[in-house]
C-alpha positions in Angstrom: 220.9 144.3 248.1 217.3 144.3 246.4 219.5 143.3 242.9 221.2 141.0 244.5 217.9 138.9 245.5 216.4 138.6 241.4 220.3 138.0 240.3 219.5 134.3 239.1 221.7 131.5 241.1 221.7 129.6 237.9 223.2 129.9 234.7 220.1 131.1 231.5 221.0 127.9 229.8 219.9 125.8 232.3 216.9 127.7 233.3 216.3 127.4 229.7 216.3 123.7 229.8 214.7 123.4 232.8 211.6 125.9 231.3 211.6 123.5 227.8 211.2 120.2 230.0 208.7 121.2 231.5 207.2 123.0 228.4 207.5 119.1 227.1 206.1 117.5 230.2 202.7 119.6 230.4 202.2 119.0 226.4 202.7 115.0 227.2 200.0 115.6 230.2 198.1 117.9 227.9 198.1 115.3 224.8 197.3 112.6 227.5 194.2 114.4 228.8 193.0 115.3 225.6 193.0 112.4 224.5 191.0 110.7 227.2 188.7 113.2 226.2 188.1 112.1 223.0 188.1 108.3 223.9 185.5 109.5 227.5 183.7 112.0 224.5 183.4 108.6 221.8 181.9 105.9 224.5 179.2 108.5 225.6 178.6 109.1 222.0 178.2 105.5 221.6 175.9 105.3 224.9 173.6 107.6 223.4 173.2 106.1 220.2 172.5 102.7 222.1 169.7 104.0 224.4 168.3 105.7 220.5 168.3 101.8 219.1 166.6 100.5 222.8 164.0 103.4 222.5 163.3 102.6 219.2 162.5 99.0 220.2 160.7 100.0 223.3 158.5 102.6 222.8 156.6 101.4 220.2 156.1 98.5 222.5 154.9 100.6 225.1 152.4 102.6 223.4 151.4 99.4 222.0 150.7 97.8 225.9 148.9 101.2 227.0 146.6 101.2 224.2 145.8 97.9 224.5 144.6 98.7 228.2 142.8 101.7 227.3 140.8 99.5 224.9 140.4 97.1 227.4 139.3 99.1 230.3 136.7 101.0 227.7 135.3 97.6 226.8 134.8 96.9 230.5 133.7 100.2 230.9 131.1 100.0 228.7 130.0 95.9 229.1 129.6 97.2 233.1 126.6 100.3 232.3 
């Protein structure tokens, strides 16, 4: 009776087909995924180099404003004693 229960119902050719469509369908899903990757992978890529450019811009500009208030509160310091 045990034999009886892993005797397939189906014929091998179909489970055959049956195993090669859905081989085909999870490399589709795989193919899909991947490249949604690449595409999710390439905008962040491109996020990154954006904030580089900004940070170029902005720190310089930055440094530029805090120095020009050290120098002012050092003259003020000083013109105060």
């Amino acid at each position: 009776m045990a034999d009886a229960e892993k005797t397939p119902t189906r014929p091998p050719e179909e489970i055959i087909r049956d195993i090669a469509a859905e081989r085909a369908g999870l490399q589709e899903t795989f193919d899909s995924l991947s490249g949604e990757l690449q595409r999710s992978a390439d905008a962040t890529a491109e996020k990154a180099r954006d904030i580089g450019r900004k940070a170029i811009v902005v720190v310089p500009a930055v440094a530029a404003g805090v120095g020009a208030l050290v120098a002012v509160a050092s003259l003020l310091r000083r013109r105060g004693r």
